[in-house]
N, C-alpha and C positions, 0 to 999 in steps of 0.2 A: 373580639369577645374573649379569646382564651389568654390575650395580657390581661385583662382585665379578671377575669378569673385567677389568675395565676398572683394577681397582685393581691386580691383577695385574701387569697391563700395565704402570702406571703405576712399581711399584714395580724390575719389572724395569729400567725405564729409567734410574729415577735409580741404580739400582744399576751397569749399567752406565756412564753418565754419571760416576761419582763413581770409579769404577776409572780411567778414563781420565784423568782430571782428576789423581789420585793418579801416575799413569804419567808422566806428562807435566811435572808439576811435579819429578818426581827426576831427570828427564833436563836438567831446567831447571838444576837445581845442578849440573851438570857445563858449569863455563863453556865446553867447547868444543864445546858442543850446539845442534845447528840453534835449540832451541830457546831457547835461551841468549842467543843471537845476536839472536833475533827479538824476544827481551824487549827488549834492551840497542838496538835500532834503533824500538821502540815508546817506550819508554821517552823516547828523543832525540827525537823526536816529537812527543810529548807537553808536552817542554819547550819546543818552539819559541815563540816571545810567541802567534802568531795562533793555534795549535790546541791553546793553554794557556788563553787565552780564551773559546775555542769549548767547549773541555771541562768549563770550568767553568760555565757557561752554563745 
């Protein structure tokens, strides 16, 4: 009974997990979204020489 609870669990999570993940990415395509923004300064980040190094890593 408690894998099966546990599995429950687990399934509610990525369930939720994966809504939010979906949510998030559509507000992403609206370049004038916080989230947009936050790509587009990660992203530049990313490209810097040292934390393009590191990332690779």
């Amino acid at each position: 009974m408690r894998a099966y609870v546990e599995r429950q669990k687990r399934k509610a999570f990525e369930g939720a997990a994966r809504r939010q993940s979906l949510a998030v990415a559509k507000r992403a395509r609206n370049s004038e979204s916080d989230e947009a923004k936050s790509l587009k300064e990660l992203d530049a980040l990313i490209n810097e020489e040292q934390l393009r190094d590191e990332w690779k890593a």
